[in-house]
N, C-alpha and C positions, 0 to 999 in steps of 0.2 A: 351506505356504510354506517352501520351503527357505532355508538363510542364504545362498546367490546371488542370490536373488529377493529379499532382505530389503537385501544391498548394491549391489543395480541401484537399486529404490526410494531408499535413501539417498542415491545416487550423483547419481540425478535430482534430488533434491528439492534437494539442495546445488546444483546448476548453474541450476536454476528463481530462485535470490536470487544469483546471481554478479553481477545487473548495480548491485544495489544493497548489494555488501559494501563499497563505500568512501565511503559516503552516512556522516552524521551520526547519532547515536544516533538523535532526533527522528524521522529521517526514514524509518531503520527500524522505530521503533515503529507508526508511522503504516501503514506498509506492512504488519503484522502484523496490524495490528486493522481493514484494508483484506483481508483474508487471511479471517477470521473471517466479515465482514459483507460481504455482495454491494457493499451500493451508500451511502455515506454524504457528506454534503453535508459544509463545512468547521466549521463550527458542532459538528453528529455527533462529527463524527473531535477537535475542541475537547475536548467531553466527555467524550468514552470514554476518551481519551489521559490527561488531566485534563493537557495541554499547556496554555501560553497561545496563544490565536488566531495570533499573529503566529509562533511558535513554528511554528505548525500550517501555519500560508502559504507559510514559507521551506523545509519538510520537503516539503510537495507541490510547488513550484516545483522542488526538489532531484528531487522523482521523476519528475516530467512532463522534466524535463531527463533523465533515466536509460532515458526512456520505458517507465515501470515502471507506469504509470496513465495511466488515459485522465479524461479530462474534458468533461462535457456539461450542457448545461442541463437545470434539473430541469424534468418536464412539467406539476409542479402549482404551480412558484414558478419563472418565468422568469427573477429575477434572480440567485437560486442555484446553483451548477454541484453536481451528482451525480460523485463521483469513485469511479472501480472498477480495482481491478490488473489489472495485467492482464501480467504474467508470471507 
């Protein structure tokens, strides 16, 4: 890999978090460890973050507004939503 093919890769990866650089720490953290893990419920993403819950609502609310994640009901706890990035 040559260092143009190393500053294209960077160049991407910078553009790929463009819609979530003016979000809230929280809300980037979330995004990161949504980044890491396919698919995490809000509970999940509670944990990992070691966020508080409400902490964790108002950061995915933040991102579903950025449309930086999608949001789906999980298939094995219907009152759960599964949240995955999806930039």
């Amino acid at each position: 890999m040559s260092a143009t093919d190393t500053v294209a890769v960077d160049e991407a990866s910078a553009d790929r978090w463009e819609p979530i650089r003016d979000l809230p720490p929280s809300a980037k953290l979330v995004a990161k460890v949504l980044d890491y893990n396919d698919t995490l419920t809000q509970s999940e993403l509670a944990a990992e973050t070691l966020l508080p819950p409400r902490t964790v609502r108002y950061a995915l609310s933040r991102l579903e507004d950025a449309d930086a994640v999608d949001a789906r009901f999980s298939f094995t706890d219907a009152r759960k939503r599964v949240y995955t990035l999806s930039i």
